[in-house]
C-alpha positions in Angstrom: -19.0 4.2 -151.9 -18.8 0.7 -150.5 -16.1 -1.5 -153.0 -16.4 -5.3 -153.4 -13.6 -7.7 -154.5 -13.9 -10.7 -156.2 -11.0 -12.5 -156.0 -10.1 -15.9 -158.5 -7.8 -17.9 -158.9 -7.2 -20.1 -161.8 -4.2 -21.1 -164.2 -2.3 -24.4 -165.0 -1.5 -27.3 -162.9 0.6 -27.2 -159.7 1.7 -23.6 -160.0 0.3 -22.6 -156.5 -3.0 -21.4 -156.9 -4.3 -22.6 -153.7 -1.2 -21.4 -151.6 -2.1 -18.1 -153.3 -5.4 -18.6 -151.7 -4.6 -19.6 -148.3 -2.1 -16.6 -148.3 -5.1 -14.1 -148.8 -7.0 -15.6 -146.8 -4.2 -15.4 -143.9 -4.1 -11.8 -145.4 -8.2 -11.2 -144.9 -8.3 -13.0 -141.5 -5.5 -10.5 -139.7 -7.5 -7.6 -141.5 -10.7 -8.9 -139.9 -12.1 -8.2 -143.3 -16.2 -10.2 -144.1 -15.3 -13.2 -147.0 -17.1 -15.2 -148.7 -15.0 -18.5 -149.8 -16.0 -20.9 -152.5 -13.5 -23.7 -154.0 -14.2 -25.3 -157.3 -13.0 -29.1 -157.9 -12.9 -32.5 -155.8 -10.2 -31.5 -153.2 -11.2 -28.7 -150.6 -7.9 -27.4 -150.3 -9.0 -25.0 -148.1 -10.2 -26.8 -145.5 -8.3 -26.1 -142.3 -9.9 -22.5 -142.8 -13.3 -23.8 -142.1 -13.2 -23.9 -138.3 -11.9 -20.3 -138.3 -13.9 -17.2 -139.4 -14.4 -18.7 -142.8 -17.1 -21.0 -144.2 -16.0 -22.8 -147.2 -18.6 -23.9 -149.5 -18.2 -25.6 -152.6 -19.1 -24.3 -155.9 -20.1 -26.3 -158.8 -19.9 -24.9 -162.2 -21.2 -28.3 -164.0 -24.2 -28.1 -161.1 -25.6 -24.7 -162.0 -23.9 -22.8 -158.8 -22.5 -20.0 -161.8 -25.5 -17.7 -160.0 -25.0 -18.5 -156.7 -21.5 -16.0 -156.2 -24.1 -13.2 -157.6 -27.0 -14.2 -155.5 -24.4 -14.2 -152.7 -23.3 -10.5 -153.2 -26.8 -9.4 -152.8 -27.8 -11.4 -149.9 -24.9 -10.9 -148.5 -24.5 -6.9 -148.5 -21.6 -6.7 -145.7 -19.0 -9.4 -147.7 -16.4 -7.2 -148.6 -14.2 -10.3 -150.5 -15.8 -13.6 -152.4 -12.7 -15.6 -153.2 -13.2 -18.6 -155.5 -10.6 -21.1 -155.8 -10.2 -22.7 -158.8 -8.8 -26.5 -160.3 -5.7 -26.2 -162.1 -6.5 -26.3 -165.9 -4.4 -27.0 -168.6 -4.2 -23.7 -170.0 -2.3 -23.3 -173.2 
């Protein structure tokens, strides 16, 4: 049976959520592993993953993009990870 992740991250405020991300993504590149990447927010912290095997696309929850992560996992029938990062929220 063929397993797909979906990978978030999300939480307060400066706590690392996008280092978190980079890390795993580090992690999927060296495991040659078929991602999807989306960030959510104004700053593509991501970025200097682009021009590697990655595309990073942006994903706007305000926009209507909710159905795009699902669309994307049936289009998209080899992506093995979608990892969505998240703005830091101030989560109490």
């Amino acid at each position: 049976m063929f397993r797909k992740r979906f990978v978030i991250t999300s939480g307060d405020a400066r706590v690392g959520k996008s280092t978190a991300s980079r890390l795993l993504l580090e992690l999927y590149l060296k495991n040659k592993l078929n991602v999807r990447v989306f960030y959510h927010g104004h700053r593509n912290k991501l970025s200097m993953y682009q021009t590697q095997r990655f595309e990073i696309n942006h994903l706007g929850f305000s926009r209507g993009d909710s159905d795009r992560l699902l669309l994307d996992l049936e289009m998209f029938p080899k992506i093995e990870v979608i990892l969505t990062d998240m703005p830091g929220q101030n989560l109490r």
